[in-house]
N, C-alpha and C positions, 0 to 999 in steps of 0.2 A: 615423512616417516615410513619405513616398511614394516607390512605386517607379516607376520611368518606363522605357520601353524607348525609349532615346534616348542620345546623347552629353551628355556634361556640357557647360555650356557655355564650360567654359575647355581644351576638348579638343584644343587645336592648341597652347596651350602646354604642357601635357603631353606632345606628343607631340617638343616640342622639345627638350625638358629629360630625358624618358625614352623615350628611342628604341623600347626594349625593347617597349614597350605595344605596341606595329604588330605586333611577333610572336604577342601574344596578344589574338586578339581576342575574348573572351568576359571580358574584366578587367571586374571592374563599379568603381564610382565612387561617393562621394559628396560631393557640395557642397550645406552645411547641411541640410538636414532630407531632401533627397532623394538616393535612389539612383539610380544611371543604369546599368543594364543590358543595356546596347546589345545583346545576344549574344540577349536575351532567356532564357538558362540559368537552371537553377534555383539560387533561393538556399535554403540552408541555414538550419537555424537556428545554426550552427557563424559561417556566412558574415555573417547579419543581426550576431550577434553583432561581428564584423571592424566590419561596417561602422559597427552605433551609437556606438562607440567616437570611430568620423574624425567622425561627425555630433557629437556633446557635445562635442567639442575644438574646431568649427568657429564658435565664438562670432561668429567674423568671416569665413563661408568664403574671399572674395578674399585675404585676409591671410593666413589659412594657408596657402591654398594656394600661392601666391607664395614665401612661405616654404620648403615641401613643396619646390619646385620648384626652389628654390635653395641650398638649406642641408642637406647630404648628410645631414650629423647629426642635423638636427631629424629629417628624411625617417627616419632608421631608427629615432629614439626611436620616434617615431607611430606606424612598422610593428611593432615590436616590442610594443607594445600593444596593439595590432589582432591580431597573432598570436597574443600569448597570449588573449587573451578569445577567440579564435577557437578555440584548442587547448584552453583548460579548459572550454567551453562542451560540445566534443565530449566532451573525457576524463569530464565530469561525466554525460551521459545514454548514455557508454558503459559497461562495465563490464569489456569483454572487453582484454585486456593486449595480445595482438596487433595487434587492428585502430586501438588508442588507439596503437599502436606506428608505425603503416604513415600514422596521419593525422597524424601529429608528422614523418614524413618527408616527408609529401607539403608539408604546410606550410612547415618549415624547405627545404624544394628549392625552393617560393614563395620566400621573402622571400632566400635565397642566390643566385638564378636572376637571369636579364636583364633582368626585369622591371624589377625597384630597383635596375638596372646594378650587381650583385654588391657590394656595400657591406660584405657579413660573409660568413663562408666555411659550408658545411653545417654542419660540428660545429656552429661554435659559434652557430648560428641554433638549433640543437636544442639546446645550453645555456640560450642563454637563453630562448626560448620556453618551458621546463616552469620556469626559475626563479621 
């Protein structure tokens, strides 16, 4: 995958469809094989993991994305497998119970939060994330 420190270039529908992005500006992106991390932050391997995930689903990035953008449901299927690969990626090279505790809330308060304009409440982002 390439990483780019740049906008994706369907950023202005994005920000149509998910308002919430304008409040965080270090969200990274990926359409098809690259990431776009405008914020230039650091990625994780927790985070690479998130994102290879949207890259192997993006067989047609314009068409997911589109999708992504339009269809709430699809949008939380996709994040919810992005989170978990992102949450077992961590739990797996963590060992310690607490802080694999504090990175399952920090994730589920992601995908619960403005970002994905609240689509599923905390609990149950934290259910299904470890499911």
């Amino acid at each position: 995958m390439n990483i780019v420190k740049a906008l994706p270039p369907n950023y202005s529908q994005i920000l149509q469809a998910l308002p919430g992005t304008f409040l965080h500006p270090d969200t990274i992106f990926t359409y098809g094989d690259t990431i776009y991390n405008p914020g230039g932050g650091e990625l994780t391997h927790a985070l690479l993991a998130h994102e290879w995930i949207h890259s192997v689903r993006q067989t047609d990035p314009q068409a997911w994305w589109d999708l992504y953008l339009t269809d709430t449901k699809f949008l939380l299927s996709e994040e919810l497998l992005a989170h978990r690969a992102e949450y077992q990626d961590f739990a797996y090279r963590c060992k310690d119970k607490e802080q694999r505790f504090q990175m399952l809330r920090l994730i589920a308060g992601r995908l619960s939060g403005p970002l994905y304009g609240g689509l599923i409440s905390f609990d149950e982002a934290k259910r299904a994330i470890r499911s």
